[in-house]
N, C-alpha and C positions, 0 to 999 in steps of 0.2 A: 492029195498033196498038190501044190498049186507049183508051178512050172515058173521060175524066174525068166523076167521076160526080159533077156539081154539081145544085145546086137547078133549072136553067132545062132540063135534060131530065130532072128526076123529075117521075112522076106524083102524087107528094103534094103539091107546091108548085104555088101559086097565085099568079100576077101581079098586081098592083094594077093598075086600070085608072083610078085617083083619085076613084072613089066609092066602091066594096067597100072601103077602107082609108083611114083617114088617115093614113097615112104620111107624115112629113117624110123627103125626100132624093129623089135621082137614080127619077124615078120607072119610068122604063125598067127598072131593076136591081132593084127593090124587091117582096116577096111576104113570103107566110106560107105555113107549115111543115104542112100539116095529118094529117100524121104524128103528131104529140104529142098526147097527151091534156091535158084538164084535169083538173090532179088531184083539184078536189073530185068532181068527176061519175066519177072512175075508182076513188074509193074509198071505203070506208064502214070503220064502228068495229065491232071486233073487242069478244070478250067481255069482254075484260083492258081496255076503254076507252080499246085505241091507234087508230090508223088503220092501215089495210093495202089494198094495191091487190085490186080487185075482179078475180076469174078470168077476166070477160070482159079485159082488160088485163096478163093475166098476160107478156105476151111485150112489151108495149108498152117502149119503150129510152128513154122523153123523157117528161117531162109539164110543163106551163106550168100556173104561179101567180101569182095576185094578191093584194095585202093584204085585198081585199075577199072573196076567192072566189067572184067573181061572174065574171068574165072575162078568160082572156087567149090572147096569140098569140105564137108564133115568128116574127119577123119575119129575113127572111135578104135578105140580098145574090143575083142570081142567079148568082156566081158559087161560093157557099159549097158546099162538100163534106160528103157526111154517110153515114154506113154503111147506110142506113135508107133509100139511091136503092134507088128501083125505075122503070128504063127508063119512059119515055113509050112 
């Protein structure tokens, strides 16, 4: 029997415990992703004055943004599925 790979037995997600997170909702079910980069900190400006992900993140599959660039989070359900489980 094959083991459904959700957020509450990956080793990248984190559980709120309602001070590490102000999450609104079901707090029992409620984390972040900490798989995802931020993509201001995962990349910098190319000669040509685009952006392009930095070689330490080359393999990285997600990155979280905010209008600020200042901070953000994957917030998931501990039910949600994602290709990027890796076993507890």
């Amino acid at each position: 029997m094959t083991q459904t790979k959700t957020c509450v037995t990956c080793q990248h997600w984190e559980k709120q415990d309602g001070s590490n997170y102000p999450l609104r909702g079901p707090a029992d079910s409620m984390g972040v992703c900490n798989a995802v980069a931020q993509y201001w900190d995962s990349t910098g400006w190319t000669d040509d004055g685009e952006r392009a992900v930095l070689p330490k993140y080359a393999n990285c599959r997600a990155f979280v943004r905010d209008a600020s660039d200042y901070y953000a989070m994957l917030v998931t359900r501990n039910d949600f599925g994602c290709v990027q489980h890796k076993q507890k």
